[in-house]
C-alpha positions in Angstrom: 38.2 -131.0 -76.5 40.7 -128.2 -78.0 40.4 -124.9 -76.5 40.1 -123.2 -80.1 37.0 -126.0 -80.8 33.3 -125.0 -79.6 32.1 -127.1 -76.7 28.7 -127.5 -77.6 30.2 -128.0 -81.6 32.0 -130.9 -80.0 28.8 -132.2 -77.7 26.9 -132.6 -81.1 29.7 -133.9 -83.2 29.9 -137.1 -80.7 26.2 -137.6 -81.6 26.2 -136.4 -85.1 29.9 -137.4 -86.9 28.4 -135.3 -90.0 28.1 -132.4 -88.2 31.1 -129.8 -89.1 32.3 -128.0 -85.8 33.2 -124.5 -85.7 36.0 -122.8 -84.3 35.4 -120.7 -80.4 35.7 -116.9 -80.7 34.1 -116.4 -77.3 34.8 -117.2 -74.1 38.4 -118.2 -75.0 41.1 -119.1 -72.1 37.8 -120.4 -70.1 36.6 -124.1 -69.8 33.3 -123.0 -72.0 34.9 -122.0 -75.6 31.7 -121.0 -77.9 31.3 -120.3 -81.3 29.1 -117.8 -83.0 26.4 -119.9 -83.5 26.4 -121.1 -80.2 27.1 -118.0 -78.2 24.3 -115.3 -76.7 21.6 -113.7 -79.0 20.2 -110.2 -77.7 16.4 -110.3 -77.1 14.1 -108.1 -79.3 12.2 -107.9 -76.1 14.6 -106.6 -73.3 17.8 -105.7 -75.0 19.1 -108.1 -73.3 21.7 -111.1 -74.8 21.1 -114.6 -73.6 22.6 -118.1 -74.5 21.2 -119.6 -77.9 19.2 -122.1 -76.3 17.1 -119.8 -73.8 16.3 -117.7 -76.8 13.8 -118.3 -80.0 13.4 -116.8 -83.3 10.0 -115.4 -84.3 9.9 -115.3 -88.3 7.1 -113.2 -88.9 8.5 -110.4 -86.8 11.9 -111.5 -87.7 12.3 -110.4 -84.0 14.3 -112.6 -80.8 12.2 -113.5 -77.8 14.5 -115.0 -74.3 12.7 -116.7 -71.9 12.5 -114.0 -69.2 10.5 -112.0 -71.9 8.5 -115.1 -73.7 5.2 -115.2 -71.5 4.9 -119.0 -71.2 7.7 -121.5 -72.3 8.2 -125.6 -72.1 10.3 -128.1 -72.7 9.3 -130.7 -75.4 10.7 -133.6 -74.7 12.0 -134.9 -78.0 15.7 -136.2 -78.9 17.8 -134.8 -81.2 21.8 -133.9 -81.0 22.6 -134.4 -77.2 19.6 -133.3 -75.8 16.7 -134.8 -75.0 14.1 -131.7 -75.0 14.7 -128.2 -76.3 13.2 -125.0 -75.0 10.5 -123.7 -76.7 9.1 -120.2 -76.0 5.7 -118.4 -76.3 5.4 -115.8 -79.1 4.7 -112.2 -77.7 3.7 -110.5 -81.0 1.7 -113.2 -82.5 0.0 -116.5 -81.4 1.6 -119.8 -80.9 5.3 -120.9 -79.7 8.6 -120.6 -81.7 11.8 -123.6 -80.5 15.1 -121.9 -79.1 17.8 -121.5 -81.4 19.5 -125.0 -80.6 16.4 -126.8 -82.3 16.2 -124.2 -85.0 19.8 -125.2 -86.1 19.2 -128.7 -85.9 16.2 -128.5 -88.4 17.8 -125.7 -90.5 15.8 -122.8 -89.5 18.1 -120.7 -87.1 17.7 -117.2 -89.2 21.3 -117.5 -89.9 20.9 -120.5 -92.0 17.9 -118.9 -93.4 19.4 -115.6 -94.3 23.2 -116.0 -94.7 23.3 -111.7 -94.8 22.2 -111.9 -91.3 25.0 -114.2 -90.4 27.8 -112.5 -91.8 26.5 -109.4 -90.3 26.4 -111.2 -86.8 23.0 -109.6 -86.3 21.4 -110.3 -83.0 24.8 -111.9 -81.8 26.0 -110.0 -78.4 28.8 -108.0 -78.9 30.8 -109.1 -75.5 32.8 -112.2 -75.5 32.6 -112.6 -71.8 29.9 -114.5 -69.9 28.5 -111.7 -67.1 27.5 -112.5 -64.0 23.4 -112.4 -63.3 23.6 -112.0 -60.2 26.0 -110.2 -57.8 26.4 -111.6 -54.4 29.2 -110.9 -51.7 29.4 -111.5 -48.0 30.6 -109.0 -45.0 30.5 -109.3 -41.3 27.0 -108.6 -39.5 28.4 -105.9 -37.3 28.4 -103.1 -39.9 24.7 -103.5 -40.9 22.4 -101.4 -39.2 18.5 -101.8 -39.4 19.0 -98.4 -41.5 20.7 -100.3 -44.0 18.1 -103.2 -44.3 15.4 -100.4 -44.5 17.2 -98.8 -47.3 17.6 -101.4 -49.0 13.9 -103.0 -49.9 13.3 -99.3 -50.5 15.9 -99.5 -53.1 14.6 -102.6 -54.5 11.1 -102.0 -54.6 10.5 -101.0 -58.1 12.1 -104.3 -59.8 11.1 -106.5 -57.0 7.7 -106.0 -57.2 7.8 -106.2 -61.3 8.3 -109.7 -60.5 5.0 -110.4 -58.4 1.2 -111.1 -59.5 -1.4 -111.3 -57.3 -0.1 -115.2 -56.3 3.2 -113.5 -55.5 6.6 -114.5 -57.7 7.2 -117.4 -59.4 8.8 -119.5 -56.2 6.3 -118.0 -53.8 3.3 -118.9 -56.1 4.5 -123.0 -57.2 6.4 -123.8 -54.4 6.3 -121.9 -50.9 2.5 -120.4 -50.8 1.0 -124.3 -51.8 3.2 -125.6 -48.7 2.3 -122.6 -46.6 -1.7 -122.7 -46.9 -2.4 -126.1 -46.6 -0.3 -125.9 -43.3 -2.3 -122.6 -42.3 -6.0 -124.6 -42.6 -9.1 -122.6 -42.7 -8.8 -119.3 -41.2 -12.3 -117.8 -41.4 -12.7 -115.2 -38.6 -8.7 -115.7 -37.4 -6.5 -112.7 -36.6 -3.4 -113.0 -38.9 -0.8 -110.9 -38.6 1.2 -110.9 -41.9 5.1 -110.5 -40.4 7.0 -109.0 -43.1 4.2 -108.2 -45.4 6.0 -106.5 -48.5 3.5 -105.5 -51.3 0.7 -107.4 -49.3 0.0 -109.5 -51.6 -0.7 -113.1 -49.3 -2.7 -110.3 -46.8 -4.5 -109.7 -49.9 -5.3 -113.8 -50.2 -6.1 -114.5 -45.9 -8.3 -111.4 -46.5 -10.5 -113.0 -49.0 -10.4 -116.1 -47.6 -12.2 -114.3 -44.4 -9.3 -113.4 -42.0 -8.8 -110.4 -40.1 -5.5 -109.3 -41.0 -2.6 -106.9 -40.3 0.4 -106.6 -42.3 4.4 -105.6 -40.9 7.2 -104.2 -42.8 10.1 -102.2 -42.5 9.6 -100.8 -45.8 7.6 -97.6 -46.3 8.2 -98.0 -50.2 6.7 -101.6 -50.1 4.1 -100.5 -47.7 2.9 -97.9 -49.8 2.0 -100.4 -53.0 0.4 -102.7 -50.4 -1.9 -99.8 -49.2 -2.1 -98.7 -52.8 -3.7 -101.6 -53.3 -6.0 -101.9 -50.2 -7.3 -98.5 -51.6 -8.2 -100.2 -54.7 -9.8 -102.8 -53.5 -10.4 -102.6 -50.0 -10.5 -105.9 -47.9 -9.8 -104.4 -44.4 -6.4 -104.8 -44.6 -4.5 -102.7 -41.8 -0.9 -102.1 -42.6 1.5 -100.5 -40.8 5.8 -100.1 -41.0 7.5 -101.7 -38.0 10.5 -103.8 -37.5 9.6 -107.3 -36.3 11.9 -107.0 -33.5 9.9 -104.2 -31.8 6.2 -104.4 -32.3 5.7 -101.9 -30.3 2.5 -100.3 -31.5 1.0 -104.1 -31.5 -0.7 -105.3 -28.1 0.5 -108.8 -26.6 -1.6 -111.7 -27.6 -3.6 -109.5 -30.4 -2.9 -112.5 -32.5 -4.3 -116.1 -33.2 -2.0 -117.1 -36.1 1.3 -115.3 -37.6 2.3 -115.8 -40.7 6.1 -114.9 -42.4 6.7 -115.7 -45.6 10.4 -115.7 -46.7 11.2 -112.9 -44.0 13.1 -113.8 -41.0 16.7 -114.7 -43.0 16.0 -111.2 -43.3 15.5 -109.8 -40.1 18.8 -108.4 -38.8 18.1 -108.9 -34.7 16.5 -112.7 -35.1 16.3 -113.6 -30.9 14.6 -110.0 -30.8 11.8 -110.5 -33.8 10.9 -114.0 -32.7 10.2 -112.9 -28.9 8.5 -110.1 -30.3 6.7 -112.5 -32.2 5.7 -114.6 -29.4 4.2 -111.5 -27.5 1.4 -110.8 -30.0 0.7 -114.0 -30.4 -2.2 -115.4 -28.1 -1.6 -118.5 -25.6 -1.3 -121.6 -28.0 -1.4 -119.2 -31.4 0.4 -120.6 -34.2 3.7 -118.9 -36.1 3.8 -120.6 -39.2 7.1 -118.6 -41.6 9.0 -119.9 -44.7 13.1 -119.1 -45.1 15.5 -119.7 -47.4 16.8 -123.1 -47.0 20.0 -122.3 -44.7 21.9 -125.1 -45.9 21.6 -124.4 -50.0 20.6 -120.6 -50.2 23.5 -118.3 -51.3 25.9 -118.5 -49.1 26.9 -121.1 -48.1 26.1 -122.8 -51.7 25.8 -122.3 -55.0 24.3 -124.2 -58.1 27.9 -125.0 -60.7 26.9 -123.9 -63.8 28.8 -125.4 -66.9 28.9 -122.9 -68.4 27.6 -120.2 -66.1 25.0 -118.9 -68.3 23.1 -122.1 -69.1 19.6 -122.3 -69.3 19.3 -126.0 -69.0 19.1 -127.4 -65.9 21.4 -130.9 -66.8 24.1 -128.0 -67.0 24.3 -127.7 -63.3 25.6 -130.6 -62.3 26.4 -129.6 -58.4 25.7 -127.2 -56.1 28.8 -126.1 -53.7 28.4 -125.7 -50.6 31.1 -124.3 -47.8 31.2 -122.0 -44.9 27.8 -123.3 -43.6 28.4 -122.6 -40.2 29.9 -118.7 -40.7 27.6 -116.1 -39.9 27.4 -113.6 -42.0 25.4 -110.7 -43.7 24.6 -110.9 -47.8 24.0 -108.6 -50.1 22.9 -109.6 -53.4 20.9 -108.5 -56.5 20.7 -108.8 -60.3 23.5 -107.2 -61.8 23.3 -103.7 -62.5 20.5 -103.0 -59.7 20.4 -101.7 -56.3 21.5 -105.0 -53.8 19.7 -106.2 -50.9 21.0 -107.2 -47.4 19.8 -110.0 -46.0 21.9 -112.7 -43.3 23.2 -116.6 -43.5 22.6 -118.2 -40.2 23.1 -121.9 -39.3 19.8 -123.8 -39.0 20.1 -124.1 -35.3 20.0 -119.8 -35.0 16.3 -120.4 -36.0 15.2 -123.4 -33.9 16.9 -122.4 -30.9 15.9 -118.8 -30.9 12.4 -120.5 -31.7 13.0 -122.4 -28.1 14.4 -119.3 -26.4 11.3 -117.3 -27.0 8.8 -119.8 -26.0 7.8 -121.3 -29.2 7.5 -125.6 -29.6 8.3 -126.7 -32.8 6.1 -129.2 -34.2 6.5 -129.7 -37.6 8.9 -129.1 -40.5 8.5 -128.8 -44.3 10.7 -128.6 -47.2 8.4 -127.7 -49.8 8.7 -129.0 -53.6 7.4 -127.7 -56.7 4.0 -128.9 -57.6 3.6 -131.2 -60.4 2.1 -128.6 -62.8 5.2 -126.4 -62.1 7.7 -128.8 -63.5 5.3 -129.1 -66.7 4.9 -125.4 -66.9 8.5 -124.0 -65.9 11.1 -127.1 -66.1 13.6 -124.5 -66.2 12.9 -122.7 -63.4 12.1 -125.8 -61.2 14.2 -128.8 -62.3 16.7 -127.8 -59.6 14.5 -127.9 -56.8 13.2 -131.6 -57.5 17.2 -132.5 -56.4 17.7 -130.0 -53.6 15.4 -127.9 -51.6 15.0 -124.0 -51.7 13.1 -123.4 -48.8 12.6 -124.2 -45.2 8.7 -123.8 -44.0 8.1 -124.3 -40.2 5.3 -124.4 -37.6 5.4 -123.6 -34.2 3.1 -122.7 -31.3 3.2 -120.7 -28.0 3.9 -122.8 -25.3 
């Protein structure tokens, strides 16, 4: 391929020798060269430009939906071009679902084809040629982050993290962890929970009504407020209270049957300390049952290759990197152009040994997998963890 061709151009020209490609304007000097047609489409929705095939084309509001704005989406499996399915997206001005743009083109109803004004006047094409980043990340050495600054953080983050929560938590917590999670946890009618690392409450919110007695930790006072905000609203007996897991000071020892941390401790800047905290309010043979990040494929040390890096479709990340797995170090990370969160890479071994430190047996180990309705539902979102796991779920009692 030319640099001054369009990669995907070239891509359907191998299936289609009829098919006339168009010179790249975008992206040029990179390995990705793009051409209009082919490049990113600003949503009606958000404002917000994505690539042509994570976006649709609604004709009766002659409007653009992405897929972080469409309420549902799937992918319909049917051949054409060099793809086997195509995106298509759930209207959010009128009923039914409208195909991305890459499907649109191949039937000859991308708006541009329809309405050759609005393709000389480039409308809804994104005025950058760059690719940004979605997500910022960079590393620094653990020594210059203070529990202040992991506070301060989730304060900062509150508003858009909780945006993406329902009351069965976000996307990964609701198809992937939380389905692992329960069946592990069992009935606990009656048990004392604590929730380590609560957040907005919303899984004390779901032991609560299945009949648990249960107090929620966080270091956050801005999270903590929308988790009592919401035990005001619907009281279940929730207590709540802001505390750092590695001094539960206010908590009695073995107050506790089960505790439960749910994508927390990668978090927690003085591990050894939280887990023997841990292992205090937890009564003689009590359970701790938490979910992490997966320490070998979270970000650092890996990273899903992208090709190119804003690709929607999962067959466009052929790899994920991984490097540095034993360095130790603290992250901060974010979507671009928001406050960043600090959170810590540790080797696998920091967790189970600290686990055996404190007193705690190990006795089992998950690496949860989306359920089969989430690959049918969100391909997009889940494709990638059917090849390599996210997460990390482990159970452990008090010796």
């Amino acid at each position: 391929m030319t640099q001054d061709r369009c990669m995907y151009c070239d891509q359907i020209r191998e299936r289609d020798p009829a098919y006339r490609p168009r010179r790249a304007t975008h992206a040029l000097g990179s390995p990705f060269p793009r051409c209009d047609y082919h490049w990113r489409f600003v949503c009606d929705c958000c404002a917000r430009p994505r690539i042509f095939h994570g976006i649709a084309y609604c004709p009766r509001r002659d409007a653009m939906v992405c897929v972080e704005c469409s309420p549902a989406e799937r992918a319909v499996r049917r051949r054409f071009w060099a793809w086997s399915y195509y995106f298509s997206l759930r209207c959010p001005w009128h009923t039914g679902f409208h195909p991305a743009l890459d499907r649109l083109e191949h039937e000859g109803r991308h708006p541009w084809q329809l309405h050759p004004g609005d393709f000389r006047r480039r409308r809804w094409m994104s005025p950058s040629d760059e690719i940004p980043l979605r997500w910022t990340t960079r590393v620094g050495p653990t020594s210059r982050v203070s529990d202040a600054t992991v506070r301060k953080g989730w304060d900062d983050v509150a508003g858009w993290w909780v945006e993406r929560y329902t009351e069965k938590g976000d996307i990964n917590r609701e198809w992937v962890i939380d389905p692992a999670l329960l069946a592990i946890v069992g009935d606990v009618r009656g048990q004392r929970i604590l929730d380590a690392g609560c957040g907005n409450g919303y899984l004390s919110r779901i032991l609560a009504r299945q009949g648990a007695r249960v107090v929620g930790v966080d270091l956050s006072p801005r999270l903590l407020a929308i988790a009592k905000a919401y035990e005001a609203q619907d009281p279940l007996g929730i207590r709540f209270r802001q505390s750092d897991l590695a001094k539960l000071s206010t908590i009695e020892s073995g107050a506790f049957d089960l505790i439960i941390s749910n994508v927390v401790l990668q978090d927690v800047r003085r591990l050894d300390a939280a887990l023997r905290e841990l292992h205090r309010v937890l009564r003689s043979d009590g359970r701790l049952i938490f979910s992490i990040t997966h320490p070998a494929f979270d970000i650092p040390p890996a990273h899903w290759v992208r090709e190119p890096p804003d690709s929607d479709r999962p067959e466009e990340r052929p790899f994920i990197a991984v490097d540095l797995y034993f360095d130790r170090v603290a992250l901060y990370w974010g979507p671009s152009g928001q406050p960043e969160l600090v959170g810590f890479h540790r080797p696998l071994r920091d967790f189970t040994e600290g686990l055996r430190q404190a007193g705690f047996v190990i006795v089992r180990l998950e690496e949860p997998r989306p359920l089969p309705e989430a690959i049918r539902r969100r391909y997009r979102q889940f494709a990638d963890q059917l090849r390599i796991p996210n997460f990390l779920m482990i159970e452990a009692r008090k010796a």
